[in-house]
C-alpha positions, 0 to 999 in steps of 0.5 A: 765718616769714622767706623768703629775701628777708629773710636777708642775701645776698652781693654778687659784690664782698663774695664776692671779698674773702672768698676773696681775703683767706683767709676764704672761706666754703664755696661750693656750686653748686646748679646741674646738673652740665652748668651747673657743667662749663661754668663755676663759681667756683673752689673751689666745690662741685657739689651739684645742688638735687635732690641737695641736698634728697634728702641734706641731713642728711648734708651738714649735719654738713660744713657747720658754717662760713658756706656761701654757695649759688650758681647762675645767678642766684639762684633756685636757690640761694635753694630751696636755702637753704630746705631746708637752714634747714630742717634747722637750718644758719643760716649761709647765705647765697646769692649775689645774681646768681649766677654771671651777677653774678659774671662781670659783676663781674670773678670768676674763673671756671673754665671748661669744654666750652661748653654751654647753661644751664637758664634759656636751654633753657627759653626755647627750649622754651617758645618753640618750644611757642608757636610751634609750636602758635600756627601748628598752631593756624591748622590744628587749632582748639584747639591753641592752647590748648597755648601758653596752657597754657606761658604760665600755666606760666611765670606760676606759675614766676615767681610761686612761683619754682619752674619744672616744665619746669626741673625736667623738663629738669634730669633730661635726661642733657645736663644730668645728667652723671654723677650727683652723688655724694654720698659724694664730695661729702662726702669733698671737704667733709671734706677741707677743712674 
């Protein structure tokens, strides 16, 4: 079985010369609606990973073209080139670096109402859980424990390159937005094709 460090990947400057010369491969951010607002690739999609995995049949027959899958930083567009290889699309790839490494590289981007992104609130959150129960721990022996606990977290997300608390804070409506709708999402593809 091959994992995605083995499937090709699309560096930001390979990725500017596709859309720039007419040849532009279907682009799709799996990132939360909130992410996608504040700042994305011109013509791309916004196809949540969640929503992504939950409908990727009916997204399959729209995807016949190259898809490039984009999102922060990598991550998340990697999960999401599983579940779609799953479902048999084999012209994935997925952005290296993300939107970050696109802006570092010159892209465009289409900008939006200023918010914070997934990977920046769950540093605030882990770091306040530290925090908070390191100093409470100094008056109640054992809570402590809640910050070992975030920290073990943490290592697992980094070694399955998956994150819970990511998860869980995709789901606040900060994040959420309007739900993703999958029949617009289509029409849109369809349109375009």
């Amino acid at each position: 079985m091959t994992t995605h460090a083995d499937k090709p990947r699309l560096d930001p400057t390979a990725l500017r010369h596709l859309t720039g010369n007419g040849d532009a491969p279907r682009l799709l951010d799996v990132r939360t609606p909130g992410e996608f607002r504040t700042a994305h690739i011109p013509g791309s999609y916004n196809v949540p990973l969640d929503t992504l995995r939950e409908h990727r049949a009916e997204l399959l027959h729209h995807l016949d073209e190259d898809v490039v899958l984009i999102c922060r930083s990598g991550a998340r567009a990697a999960q999401a080139e599983e579940a779609l290889a799953e479902a048999g699309l084999p012209n994935l790839r997925v952005l290296d670096g993300g939107v970050t490494a696109w802006e570092a590289a010159g892209g465009a981007l289409t900008r939006g109402p200023d918010r914070w992104d997934l990977e920046r609130q769950i540093r605030l959150v882990a770091g306040l859980l530290v925090l908070v129960t390191g100093v409470a721990g100094l008056f109640l022996p054992g809570l402590h424990l809640i910050g070992t606990a975030v920290g073990a977290g943490l290592t697992i997300a980094a070694l399955t390159n998956t994150c819970a608390m990511g998860m869980l804070l995709a789901k606040l409506p900060y994040n959420r937005g309007p739900r993703t709708d999958v029949d617009a999402v289509v029409a849109a593809l369809r349109g375009t094709s």
